[in-house]
C-alpha positions in Angstrom: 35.4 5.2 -39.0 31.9 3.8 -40.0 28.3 5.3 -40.1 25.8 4.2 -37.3 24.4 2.4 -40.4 27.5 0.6 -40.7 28.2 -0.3 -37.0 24.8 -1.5 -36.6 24.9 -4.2 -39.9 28.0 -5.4 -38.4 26.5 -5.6 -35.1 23.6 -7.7 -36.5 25.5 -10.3 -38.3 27.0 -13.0 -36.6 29.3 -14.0 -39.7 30.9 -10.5 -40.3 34.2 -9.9 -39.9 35.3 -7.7 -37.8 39.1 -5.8 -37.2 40.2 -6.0 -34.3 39.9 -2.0 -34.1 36.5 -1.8 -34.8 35.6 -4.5 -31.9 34.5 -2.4 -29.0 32.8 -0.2 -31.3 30.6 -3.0 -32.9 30.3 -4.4 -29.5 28.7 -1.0 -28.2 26.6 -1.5 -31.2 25.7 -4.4 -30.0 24.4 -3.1 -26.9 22.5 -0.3 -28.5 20.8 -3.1 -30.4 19.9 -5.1 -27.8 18.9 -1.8 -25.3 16.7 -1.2 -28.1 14.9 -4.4 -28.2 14.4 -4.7 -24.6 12.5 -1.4 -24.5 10.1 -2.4 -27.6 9.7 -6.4 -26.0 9.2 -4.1 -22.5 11.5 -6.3 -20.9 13.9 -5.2 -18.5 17.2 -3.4 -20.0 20.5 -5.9 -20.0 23.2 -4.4 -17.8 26.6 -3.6 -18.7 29.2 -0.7 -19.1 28.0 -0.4 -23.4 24.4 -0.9 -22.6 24.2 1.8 -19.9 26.5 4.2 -22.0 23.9 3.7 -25.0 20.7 4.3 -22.5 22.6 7.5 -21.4 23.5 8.7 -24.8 19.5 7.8 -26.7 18.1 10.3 -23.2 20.3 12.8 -24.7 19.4 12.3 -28.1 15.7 12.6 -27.0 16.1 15.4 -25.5 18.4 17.4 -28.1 15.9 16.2 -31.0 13.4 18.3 -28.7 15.6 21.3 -28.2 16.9 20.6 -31.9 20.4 21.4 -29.9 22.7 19.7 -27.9 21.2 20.4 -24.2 22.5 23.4 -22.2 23.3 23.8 -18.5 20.2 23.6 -16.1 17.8 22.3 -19.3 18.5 18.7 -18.3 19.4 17.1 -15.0 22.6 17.9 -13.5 24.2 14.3 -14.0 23.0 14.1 -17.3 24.9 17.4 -17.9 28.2 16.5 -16.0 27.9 13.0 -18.7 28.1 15.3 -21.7 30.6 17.1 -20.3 32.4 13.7 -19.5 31.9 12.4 -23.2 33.4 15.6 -24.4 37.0 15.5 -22.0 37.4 12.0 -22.7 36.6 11.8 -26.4 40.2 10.5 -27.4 39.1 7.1 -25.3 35.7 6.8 -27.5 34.8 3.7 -30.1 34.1 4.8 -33.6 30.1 3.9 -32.5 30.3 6.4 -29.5 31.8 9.0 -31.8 29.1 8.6 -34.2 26.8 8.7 -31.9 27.4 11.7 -30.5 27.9 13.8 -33.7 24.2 12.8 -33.8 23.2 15.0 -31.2 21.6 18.3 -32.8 25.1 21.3 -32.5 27.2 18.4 -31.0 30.5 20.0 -30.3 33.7 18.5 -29.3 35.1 22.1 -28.0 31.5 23.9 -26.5 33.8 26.2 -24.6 35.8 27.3 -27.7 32.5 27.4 -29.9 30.9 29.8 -26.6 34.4 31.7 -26.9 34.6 32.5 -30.8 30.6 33.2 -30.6 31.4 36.0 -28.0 34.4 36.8 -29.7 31.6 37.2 -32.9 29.6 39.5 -31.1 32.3 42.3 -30.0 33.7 42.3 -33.3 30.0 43.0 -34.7 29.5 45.4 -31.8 32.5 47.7 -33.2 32.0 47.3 -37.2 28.5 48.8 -36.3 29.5 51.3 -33.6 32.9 51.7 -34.3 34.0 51.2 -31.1 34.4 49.1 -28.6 32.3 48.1 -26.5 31.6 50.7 -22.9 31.3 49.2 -19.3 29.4 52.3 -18.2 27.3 51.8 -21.2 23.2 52.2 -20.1 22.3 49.0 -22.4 22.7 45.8 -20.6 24.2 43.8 -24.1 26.8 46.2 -24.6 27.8 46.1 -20.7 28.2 42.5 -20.8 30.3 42.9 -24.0 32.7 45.1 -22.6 32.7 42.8 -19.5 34.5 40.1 -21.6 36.9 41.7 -23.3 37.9 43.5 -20.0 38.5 40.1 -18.6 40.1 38.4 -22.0 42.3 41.9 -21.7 42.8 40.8 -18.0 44.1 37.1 -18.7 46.2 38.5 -22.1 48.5 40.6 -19.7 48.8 37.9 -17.3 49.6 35.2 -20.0 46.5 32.6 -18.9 44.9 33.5 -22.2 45.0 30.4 -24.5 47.9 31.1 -27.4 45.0 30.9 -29.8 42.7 32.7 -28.1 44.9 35.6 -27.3 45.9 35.7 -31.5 41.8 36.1 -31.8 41.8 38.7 -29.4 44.6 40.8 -30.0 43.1 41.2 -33.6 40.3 42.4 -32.3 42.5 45.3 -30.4 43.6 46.0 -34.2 39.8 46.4 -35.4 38.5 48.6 -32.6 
């Protein structure tokens, strides 16, 4: 796999050589390049699948270099949204460029729901090494409600065997700790 850097000197010169591998990745590249100078030249964009992949993906970038974080649900539009959320379920059919490119975007993460998960997970187990306990659903704060919201539903989908096998290792250690 190759830099940005390094996709986009291939893409510039017409006598490199390149594998057969790393064709559709230069190639998108390539339309990134060209996407690029349309804008500065203000002429209209150049159509294509690469082209409108690469407008898609620098409207994310813009916007995640703002946030300085990948965007969240409801901060951008809703197709915009669903596109990330394409890019991550299909990331074993991405180039080398479009796998780049992405990593480029500010807390880019291939598994967002696992990352939410183990953040969550993160918090209980801070919740009991400070109160040493777990967290109460008839607690009066709000924060410690929630908590005990989730690990009544992780409990939940434990004992009916829906809880991913890593997930349910994660959480049945954190039975051991409470």
């Amino acid at each position: 796999m190759n830099t940005l850097a390094e996709y986009y000197a291939l893409a510039s010169d017409p006598d490199a050589h390149i594998p057969e591998d790393e064709r559709a990745a230069v190639d998108y590249a390539r339309a990134d390049l060209a996407l690029q100078r349309a804008v500065a030249e203000e002429r209209p964009r150049p159509v294509g699948r690469a082209v409108t992949w690469c407008a898609r993906a620098r409207e994310v970038l813009l916007i995640a270099r703002e946030l300085r974080r990948c965007p969240r649900y409801g901060e951008v539009d809703f197709a915009l949204y669903t596109w990330l959320a394409y890019q991550r379920r299909t990331a074993d059919r991405h180039n080398g460029f479009q796998v780049a490119v992405l990593e480029c975007i500010p807390e880019w993460s291939w598994a967002c729901q696992d990352d939410a998960w183990d953040t969550r997970l993160d918090e209980v187990l801070a919740f009991v090494a400070a109160e040493g306990r777990p967290p109460r659903s008839r607690s009066e704060d709000s924060s410690e409600r929630q908590l005990a919201r989730w690990v009544e539903r992780q409990r939940f989908l434990d004992a009916h065997g829906n809880l991913p096998y890593a997930r349910a290792v994660a959480f049945r250690g954190l039975a051991q700790a409470a």
